[in-house]
Gaussian input, Z-matrix of N, CA and C with variables (Angstrom, degrees):
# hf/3-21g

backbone

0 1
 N
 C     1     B1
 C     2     B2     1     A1
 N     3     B3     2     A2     1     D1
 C     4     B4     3     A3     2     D2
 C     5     B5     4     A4     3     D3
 N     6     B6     5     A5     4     D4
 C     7     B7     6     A6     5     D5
 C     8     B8     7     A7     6     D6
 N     9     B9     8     A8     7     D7
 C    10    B10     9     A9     8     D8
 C    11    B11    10    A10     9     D9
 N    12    B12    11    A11    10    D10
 C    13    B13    12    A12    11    D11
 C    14    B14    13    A13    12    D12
 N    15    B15    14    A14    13    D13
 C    16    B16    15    A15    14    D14
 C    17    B17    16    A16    15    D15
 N    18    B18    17    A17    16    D16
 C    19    B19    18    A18    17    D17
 C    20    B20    19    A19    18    D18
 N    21    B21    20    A20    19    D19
 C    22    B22    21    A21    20    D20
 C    23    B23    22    A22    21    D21
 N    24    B24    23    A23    22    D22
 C    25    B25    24    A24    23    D23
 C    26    B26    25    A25    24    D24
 N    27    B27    26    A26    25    D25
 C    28    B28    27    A27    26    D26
 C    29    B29    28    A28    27    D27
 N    30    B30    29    A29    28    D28
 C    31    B31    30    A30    29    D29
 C    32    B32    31    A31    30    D30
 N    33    B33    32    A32    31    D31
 C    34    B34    33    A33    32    D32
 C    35    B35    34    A34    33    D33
 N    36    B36    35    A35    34    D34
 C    37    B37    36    A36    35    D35
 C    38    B38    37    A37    36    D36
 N    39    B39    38    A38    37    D37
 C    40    B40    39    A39    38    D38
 C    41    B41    40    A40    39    D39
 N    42    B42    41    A41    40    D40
 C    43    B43    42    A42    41    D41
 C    44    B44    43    A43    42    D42
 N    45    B45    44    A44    43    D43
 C    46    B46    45    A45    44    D44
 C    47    B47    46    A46    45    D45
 N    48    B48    47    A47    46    D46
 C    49    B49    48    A48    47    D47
 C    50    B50    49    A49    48    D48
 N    51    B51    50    A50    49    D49
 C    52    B52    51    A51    50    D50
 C    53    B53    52    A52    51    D51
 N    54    B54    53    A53    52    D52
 C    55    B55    54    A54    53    D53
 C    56    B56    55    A55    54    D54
 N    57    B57    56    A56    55    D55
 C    58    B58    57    A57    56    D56
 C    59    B59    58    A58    57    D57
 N    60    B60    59    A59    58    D58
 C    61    B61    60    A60    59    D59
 C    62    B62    61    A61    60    D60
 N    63    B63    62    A62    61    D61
 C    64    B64    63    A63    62    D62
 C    65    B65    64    A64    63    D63
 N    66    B66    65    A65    64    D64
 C    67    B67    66    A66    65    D65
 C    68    B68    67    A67    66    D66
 N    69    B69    68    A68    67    D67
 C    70    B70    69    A69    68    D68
 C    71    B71    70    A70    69    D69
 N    72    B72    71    A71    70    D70
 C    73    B73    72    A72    71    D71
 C    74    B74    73    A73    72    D72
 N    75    B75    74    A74    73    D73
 C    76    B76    75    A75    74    D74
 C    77    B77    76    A76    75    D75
 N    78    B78    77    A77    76    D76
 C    79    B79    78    A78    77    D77
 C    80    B80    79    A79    78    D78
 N    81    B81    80    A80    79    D79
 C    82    B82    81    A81    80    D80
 C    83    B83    82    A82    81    D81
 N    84    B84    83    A83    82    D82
 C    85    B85    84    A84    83    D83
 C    86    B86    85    A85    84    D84
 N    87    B87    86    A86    85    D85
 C    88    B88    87    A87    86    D86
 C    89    B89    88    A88    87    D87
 N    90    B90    89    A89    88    D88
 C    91    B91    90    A90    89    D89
 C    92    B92    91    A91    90    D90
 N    93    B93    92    A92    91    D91
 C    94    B94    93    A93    92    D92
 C    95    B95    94    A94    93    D93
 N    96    B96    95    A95    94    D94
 C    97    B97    96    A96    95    D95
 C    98    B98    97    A97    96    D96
 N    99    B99    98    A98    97    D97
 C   100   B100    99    A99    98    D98
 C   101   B101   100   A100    99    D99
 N   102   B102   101   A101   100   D100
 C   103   B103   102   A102   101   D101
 C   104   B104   103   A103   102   D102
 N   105   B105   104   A104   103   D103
 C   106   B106   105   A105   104   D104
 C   107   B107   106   A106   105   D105
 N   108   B108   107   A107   106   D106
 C   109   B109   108   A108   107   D107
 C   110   B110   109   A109   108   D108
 N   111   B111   110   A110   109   D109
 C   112   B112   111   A111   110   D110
 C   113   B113   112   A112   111   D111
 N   114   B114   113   A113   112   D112
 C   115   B115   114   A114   113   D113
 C   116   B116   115   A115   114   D114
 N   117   B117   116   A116   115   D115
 C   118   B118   117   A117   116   D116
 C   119   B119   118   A118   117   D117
 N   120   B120   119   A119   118   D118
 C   121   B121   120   A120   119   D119
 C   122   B122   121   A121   120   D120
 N   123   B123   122   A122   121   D121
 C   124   B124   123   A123   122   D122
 C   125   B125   124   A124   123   D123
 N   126   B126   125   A125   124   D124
 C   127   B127   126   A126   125   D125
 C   128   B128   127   A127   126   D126
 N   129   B129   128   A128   127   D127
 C   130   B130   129   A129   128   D128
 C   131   B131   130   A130   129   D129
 N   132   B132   131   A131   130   D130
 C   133   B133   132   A132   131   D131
 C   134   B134   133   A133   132   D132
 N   135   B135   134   A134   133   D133
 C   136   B136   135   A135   134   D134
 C   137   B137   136   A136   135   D135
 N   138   B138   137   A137   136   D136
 C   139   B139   138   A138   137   D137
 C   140   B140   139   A139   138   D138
 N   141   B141   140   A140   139   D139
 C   142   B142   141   A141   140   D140
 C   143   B143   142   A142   141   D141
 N   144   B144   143   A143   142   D142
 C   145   B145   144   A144   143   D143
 C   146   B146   145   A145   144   D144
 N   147   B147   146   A146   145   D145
 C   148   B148   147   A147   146   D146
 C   149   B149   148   A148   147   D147
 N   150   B150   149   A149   148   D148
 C   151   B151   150   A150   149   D149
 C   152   B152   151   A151   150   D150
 N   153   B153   152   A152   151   D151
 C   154   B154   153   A153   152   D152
 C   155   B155   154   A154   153   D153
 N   156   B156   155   A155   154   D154
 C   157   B157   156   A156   155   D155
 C   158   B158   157   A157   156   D156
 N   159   B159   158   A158   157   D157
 C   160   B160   159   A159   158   D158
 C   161   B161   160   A160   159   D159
 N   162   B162   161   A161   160   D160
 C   163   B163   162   A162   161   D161
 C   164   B164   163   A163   162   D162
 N   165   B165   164   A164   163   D163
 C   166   B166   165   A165   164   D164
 C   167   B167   166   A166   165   D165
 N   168   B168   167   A167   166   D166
 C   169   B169   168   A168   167   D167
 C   170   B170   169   A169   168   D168
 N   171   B171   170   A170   169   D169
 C   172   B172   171   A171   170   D170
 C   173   B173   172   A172   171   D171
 N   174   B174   173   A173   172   D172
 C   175   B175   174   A174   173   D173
 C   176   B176   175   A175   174   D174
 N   177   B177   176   A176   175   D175
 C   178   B178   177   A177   176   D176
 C   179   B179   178   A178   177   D177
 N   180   B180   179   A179   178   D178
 C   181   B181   180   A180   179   D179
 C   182   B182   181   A181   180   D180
 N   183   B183   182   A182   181   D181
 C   184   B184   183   A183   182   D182
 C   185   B185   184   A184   183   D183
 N   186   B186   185   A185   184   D184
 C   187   B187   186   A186   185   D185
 C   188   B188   187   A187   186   D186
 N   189   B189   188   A188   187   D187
 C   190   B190   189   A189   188   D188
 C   191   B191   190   A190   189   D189
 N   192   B192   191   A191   190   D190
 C   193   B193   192   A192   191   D191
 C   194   B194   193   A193   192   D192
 N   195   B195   194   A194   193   D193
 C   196   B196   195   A195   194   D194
 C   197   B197   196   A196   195   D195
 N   198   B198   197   A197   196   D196
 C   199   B199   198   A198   197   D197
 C   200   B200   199   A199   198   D198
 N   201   B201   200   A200   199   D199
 C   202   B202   201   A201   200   D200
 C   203   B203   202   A202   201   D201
 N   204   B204   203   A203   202   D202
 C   205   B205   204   A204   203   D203
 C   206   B206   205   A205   204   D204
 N   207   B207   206   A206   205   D205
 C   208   B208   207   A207   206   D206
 C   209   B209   208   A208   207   D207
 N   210   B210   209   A209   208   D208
 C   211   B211   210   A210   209   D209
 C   212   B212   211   A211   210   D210
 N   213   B213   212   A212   211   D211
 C   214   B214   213   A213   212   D212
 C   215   B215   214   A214   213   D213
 N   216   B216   215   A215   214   D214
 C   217   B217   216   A216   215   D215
 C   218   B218   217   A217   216   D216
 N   219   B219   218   A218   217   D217
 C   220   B220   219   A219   218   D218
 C   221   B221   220   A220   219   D219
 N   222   B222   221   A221   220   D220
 C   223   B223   222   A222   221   D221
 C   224   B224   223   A223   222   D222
 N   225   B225   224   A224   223   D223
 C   226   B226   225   A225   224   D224
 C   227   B227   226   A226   225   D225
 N   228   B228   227   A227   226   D226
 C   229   B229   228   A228   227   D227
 C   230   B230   229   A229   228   D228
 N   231   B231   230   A230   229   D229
 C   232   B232   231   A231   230   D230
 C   233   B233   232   A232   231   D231
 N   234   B234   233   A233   232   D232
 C   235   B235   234   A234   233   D233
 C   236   B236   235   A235   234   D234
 N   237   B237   236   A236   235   D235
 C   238   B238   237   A237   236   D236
 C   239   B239   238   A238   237   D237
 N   240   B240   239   A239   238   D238
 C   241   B241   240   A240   239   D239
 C   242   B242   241   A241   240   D240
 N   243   B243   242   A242   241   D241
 C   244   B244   243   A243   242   D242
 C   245   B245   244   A244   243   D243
 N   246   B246   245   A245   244   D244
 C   247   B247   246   A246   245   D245
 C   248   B248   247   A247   246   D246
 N   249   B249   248   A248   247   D247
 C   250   B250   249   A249   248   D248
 C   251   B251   250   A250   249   D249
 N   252   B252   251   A251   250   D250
 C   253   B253   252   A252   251   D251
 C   254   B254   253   A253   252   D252
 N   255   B255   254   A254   253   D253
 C   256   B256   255   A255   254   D254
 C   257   B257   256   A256   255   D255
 N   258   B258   257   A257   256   D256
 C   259   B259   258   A258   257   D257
 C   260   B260   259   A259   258   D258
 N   261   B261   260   A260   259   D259
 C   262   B262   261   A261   260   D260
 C   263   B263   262   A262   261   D261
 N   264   B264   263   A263   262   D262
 C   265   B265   264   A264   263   D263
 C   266   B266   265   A265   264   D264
 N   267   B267   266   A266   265   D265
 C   268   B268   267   A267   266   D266
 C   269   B269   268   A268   267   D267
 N   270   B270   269   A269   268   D268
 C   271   B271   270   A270   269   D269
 C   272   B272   271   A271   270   D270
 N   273   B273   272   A272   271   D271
 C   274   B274   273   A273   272   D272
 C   275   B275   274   A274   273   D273
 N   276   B276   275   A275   274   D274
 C   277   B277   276   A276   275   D275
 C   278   B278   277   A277   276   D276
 N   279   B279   278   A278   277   D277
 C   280   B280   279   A279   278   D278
 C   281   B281   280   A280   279   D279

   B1=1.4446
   B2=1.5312
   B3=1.9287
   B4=1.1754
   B5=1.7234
   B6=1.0041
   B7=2.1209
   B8=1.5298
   B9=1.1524
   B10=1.3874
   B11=1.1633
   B12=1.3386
   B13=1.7569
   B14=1.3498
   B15=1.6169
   B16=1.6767
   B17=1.5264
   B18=1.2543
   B19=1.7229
   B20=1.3885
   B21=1.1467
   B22=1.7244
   B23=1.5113
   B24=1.2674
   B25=1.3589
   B26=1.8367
   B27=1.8154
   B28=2.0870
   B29=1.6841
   B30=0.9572
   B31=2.0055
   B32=1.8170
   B33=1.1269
   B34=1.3931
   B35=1.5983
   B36=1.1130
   B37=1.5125
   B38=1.3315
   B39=0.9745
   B40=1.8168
   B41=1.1501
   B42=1.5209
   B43=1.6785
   B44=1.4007
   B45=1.5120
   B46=1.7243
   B47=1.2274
   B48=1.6220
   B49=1.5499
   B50=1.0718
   B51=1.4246
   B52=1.2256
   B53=1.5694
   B54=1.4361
   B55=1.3626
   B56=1.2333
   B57=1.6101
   B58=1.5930
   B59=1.3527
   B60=1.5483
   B61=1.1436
   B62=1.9688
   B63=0.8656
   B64=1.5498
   B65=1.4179
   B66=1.7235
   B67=1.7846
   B68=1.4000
   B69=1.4403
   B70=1.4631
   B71=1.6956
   B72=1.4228
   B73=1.5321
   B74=1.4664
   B75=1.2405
   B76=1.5432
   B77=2.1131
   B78=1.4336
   B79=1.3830
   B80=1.9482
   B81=1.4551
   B82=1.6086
   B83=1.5393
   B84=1.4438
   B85=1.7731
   B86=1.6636
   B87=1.3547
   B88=1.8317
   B89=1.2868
   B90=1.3529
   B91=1.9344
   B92=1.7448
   B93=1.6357
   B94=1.7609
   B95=1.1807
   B96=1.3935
   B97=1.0310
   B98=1.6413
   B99=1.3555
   B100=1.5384
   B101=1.5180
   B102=1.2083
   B103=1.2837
   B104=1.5389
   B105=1.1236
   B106=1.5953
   B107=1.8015
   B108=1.6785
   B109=1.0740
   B110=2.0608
   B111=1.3775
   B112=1.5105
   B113=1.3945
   B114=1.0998
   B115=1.7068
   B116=1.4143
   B117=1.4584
   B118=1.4663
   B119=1.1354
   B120=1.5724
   B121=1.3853
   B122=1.9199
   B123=0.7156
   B124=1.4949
   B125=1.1357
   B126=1.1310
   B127=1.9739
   B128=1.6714
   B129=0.9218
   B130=1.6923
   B131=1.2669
   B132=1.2022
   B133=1.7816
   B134=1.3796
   B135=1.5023
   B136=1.5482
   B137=2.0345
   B138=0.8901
   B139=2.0530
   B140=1.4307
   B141=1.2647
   B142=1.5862
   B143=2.0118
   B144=1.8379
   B145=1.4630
   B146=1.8774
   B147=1.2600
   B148=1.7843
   B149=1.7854
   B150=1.2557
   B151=1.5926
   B152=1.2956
   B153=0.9607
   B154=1.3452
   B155=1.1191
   B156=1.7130
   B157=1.8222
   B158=1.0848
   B159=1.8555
   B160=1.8457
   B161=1.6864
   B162=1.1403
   B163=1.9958
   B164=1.5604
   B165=1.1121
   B166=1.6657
   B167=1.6799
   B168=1.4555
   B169=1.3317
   B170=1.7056
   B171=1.1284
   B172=1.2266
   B173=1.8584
   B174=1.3794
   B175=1.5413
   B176=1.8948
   B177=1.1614
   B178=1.6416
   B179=1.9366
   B180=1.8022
   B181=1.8717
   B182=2.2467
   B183=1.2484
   B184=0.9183
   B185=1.8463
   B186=1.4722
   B187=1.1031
   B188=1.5206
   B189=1.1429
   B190=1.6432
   B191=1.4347
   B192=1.4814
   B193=1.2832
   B194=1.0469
   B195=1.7778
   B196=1.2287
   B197=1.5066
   B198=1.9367
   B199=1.7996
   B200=1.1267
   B201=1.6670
   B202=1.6423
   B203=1.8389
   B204=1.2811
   B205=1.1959
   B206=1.4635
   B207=1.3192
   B208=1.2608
   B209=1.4675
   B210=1.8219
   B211=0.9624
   B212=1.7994
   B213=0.9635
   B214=1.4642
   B215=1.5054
   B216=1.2499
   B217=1.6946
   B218=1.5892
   B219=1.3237
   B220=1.1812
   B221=1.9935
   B222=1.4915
   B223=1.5507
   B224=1.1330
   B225=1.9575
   B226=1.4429
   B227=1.6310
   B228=1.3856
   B229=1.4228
   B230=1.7155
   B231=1.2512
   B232=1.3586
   B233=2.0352
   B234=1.0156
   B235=2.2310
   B236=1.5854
   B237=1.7945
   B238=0.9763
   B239=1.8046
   B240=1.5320
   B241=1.8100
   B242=1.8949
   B243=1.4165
   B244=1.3942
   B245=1.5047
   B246=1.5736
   B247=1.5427
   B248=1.7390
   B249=1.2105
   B250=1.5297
   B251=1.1631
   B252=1.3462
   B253=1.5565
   B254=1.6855
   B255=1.2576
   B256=1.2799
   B257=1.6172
   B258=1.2530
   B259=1.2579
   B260=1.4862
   B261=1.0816
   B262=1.7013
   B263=0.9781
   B264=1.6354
   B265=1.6703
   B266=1.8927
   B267=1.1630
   B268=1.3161
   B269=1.8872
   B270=0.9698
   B271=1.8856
   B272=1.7290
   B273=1.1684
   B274=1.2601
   B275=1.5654
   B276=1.0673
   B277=1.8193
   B278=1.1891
   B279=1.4157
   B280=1.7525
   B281=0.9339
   A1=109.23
   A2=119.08
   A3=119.35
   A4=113.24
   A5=102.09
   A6=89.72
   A7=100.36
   A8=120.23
   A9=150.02
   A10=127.12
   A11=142.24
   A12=110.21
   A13=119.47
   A14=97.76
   A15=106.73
   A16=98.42
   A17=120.26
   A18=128.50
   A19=94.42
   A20=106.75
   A21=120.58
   A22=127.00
   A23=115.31
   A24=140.31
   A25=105.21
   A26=80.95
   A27=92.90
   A28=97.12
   A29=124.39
   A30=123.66
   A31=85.97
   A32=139.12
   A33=127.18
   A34=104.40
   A35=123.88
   A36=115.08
   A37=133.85
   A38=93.41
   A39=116.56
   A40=120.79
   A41=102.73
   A42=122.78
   A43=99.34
   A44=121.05
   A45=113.28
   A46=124.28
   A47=102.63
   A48=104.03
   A49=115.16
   A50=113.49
   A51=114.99
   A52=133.74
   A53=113.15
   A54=127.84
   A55=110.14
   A56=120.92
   A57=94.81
   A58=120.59
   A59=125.90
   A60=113.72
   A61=89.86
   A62=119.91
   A63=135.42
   A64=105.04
   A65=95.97
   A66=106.93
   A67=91.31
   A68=140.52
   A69=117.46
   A70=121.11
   A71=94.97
   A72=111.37
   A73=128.47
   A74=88.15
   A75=112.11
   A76=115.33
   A77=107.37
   A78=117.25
   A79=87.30
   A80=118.15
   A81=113.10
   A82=132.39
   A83=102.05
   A84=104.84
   A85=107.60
   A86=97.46
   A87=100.85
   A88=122.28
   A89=90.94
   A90=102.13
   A91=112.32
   A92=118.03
   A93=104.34
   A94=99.06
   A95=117.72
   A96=115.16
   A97=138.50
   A98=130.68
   A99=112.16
   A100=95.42
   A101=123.96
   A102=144.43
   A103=111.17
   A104=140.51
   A105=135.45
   A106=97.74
   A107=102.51
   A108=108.15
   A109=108.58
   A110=89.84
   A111=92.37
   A112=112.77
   A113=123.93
   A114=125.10
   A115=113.32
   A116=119.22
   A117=117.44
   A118=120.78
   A119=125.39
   A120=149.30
   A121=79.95
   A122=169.21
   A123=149.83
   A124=76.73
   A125=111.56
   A126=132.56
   A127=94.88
   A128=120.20
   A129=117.74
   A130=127.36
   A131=130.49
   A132=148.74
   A133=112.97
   A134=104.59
   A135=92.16
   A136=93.58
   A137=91.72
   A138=106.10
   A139=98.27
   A140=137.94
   A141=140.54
   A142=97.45
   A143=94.89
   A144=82.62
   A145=114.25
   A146=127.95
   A147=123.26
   A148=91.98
   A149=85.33
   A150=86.69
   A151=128.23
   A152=137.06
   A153=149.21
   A154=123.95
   A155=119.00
   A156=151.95
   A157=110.99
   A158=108.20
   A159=95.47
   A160=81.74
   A161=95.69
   A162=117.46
   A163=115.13
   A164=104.26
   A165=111.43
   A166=99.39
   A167=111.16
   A168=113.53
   A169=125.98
   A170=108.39
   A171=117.08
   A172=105.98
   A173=106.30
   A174=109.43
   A175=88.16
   A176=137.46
   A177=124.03
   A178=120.83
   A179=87.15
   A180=80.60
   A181=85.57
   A182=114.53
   A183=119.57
   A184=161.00
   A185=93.82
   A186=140.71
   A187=130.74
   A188=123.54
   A189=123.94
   A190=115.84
   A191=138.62
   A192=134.97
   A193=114.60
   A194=108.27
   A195=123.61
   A196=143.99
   A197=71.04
   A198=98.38
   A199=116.17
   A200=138.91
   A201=112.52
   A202=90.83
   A203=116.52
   A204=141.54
   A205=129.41
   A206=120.88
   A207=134.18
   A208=100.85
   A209=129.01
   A210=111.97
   A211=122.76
   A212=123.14
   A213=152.96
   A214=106.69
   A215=138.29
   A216=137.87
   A217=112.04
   A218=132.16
   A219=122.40
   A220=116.44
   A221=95.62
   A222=98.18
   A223=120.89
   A224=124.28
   A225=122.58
   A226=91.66
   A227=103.34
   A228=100.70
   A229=100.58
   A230=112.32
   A231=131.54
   A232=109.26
   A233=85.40
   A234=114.27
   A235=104.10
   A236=122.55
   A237=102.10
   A238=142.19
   A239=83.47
   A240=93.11
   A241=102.25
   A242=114.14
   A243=122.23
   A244=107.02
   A245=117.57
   A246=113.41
   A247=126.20
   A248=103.43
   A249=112.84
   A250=90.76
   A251=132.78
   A252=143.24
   A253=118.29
   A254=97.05
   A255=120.36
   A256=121.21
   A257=113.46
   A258=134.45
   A259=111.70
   A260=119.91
   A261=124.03
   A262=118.50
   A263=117.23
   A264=124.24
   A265=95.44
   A266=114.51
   A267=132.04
   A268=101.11
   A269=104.22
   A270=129.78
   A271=85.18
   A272=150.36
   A273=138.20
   A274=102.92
   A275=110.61
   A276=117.55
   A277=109.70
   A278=155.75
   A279=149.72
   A280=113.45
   D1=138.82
   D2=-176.38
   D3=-81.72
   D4=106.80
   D5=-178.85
   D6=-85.55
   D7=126.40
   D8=-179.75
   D9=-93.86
   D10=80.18
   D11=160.85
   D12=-114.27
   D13=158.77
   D14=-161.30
   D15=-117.53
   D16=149.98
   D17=-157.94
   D18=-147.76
   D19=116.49
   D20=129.73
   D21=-111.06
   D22=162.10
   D23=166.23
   D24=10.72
   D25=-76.91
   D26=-166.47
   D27=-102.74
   D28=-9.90
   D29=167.90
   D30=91.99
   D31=20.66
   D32=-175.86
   D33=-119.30
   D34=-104.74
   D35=-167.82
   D36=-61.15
   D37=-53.76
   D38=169.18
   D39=-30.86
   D40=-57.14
   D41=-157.65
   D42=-108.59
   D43=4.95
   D44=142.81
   D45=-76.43
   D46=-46.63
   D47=-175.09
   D48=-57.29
   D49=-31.83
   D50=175.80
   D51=-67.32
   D52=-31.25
   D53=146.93
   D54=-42.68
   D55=-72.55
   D56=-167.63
   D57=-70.58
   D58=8.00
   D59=-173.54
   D60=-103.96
   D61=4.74
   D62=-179.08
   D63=-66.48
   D64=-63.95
   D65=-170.19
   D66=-70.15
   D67=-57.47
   D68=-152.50
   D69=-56.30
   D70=-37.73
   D71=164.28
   D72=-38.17
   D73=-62.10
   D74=176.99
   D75=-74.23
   D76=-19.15
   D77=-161.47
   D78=-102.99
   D79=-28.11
   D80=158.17
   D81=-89.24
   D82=0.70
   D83=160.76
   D84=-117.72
   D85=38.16
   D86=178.34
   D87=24.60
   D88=38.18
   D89=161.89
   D90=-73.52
   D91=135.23
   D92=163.66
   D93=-72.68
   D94=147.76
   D95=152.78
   D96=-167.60
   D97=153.63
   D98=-164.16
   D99=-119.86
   D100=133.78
   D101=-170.94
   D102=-99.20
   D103=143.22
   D104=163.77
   D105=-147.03
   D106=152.73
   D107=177.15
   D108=-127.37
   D109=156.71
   D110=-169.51
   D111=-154.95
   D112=179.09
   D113=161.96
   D114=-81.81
   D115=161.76
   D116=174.11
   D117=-61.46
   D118=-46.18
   D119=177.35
   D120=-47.11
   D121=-176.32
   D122=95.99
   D123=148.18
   D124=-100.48
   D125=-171.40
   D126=-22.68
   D127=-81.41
   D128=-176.85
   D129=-28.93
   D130=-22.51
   D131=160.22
   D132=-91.26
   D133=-4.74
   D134=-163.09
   D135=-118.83
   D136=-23.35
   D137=-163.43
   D138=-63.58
   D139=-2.03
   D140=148.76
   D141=-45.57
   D142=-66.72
   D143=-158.15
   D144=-70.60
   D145=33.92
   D146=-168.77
   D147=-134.13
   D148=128.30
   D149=144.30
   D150=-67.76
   D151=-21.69
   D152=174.22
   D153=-153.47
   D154=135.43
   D155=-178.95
   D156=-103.57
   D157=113.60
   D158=173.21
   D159=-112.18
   D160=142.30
   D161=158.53
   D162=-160.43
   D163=158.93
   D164=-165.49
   D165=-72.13
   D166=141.04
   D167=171.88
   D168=-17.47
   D169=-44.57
   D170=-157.51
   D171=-75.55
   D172=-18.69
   D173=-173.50
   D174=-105.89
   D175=-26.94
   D176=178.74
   D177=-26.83
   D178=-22.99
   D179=-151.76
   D180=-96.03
   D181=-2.30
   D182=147.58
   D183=-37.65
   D184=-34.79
   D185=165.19
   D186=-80.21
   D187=104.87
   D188=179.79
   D189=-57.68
   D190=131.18
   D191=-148.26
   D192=-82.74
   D193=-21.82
   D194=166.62
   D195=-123.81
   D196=55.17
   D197=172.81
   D198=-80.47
   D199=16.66
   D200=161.23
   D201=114.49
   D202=-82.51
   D203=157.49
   D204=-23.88
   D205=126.69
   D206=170.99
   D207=-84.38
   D208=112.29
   D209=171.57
   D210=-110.88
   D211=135.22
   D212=-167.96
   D213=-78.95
   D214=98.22
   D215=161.41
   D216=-75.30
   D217=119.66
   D218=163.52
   D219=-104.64
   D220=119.64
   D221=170.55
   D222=-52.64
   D223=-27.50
   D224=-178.89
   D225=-149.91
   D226=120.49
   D227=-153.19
   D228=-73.48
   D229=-22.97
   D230=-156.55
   D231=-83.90
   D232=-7.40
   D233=-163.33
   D234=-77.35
   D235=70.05
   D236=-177.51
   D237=-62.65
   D238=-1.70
   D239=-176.74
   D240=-85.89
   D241=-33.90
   D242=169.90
   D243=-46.72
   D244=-65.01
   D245=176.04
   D246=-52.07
   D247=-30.60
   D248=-176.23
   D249=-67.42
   D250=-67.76
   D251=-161.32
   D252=-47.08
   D253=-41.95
   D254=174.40
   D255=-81.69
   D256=-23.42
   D257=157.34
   D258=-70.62
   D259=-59.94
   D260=173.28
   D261=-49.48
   D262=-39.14
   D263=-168.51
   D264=-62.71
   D265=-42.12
   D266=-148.22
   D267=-74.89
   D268=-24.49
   D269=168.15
   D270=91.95
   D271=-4.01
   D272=-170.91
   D273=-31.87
   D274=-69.80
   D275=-178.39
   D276=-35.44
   D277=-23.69
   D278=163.85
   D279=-41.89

């Protein structure tokens, strides 16, 4: 199973929508997977425990390189064909 978490700014709106647009993504390339959402401040102590970090470009350089974590930049955090794409690049879907 893929453990996921998705980060914005304040860990509240953003980085839900972005969750549910996480699982559908992930629930149409028949990935398992468990999703959680949080703040960045948060995500950065926490991105040891996920296989995978989605946050918008601008928070990536945020992140220690060798946090554990595959981390994910989104240009439009909200862009579900951007996440798939970026998900695909990554081969997760095999």
């Amino acid at each position: 199973m893929l453990k996921v978490l998705v980060a914005c700014g304040c860990g509240m709106g953003s980085s839900q929508l972005l969750k549910m647009n996480c699982s559908k993504v992930l629930d149409s390339l028949g990935i398992e997977h468990e999703v959680e959402h949080t703040s960045v401040g948060e995500a950065k102590s926490m991105a040891h425990n996920y296989d995978l970090v989605i946050v918008a470009e601008n928070f990536v350089s945020s992140f220690d390189a060798d946090c554990g974590a595959t981390i994910v930049g989104l240009k439009n955090i909200m862009s579900k064909k951007e996440l798939k794409d970026k998900i695909e690049a990554l081969g997760l879907n095999s």
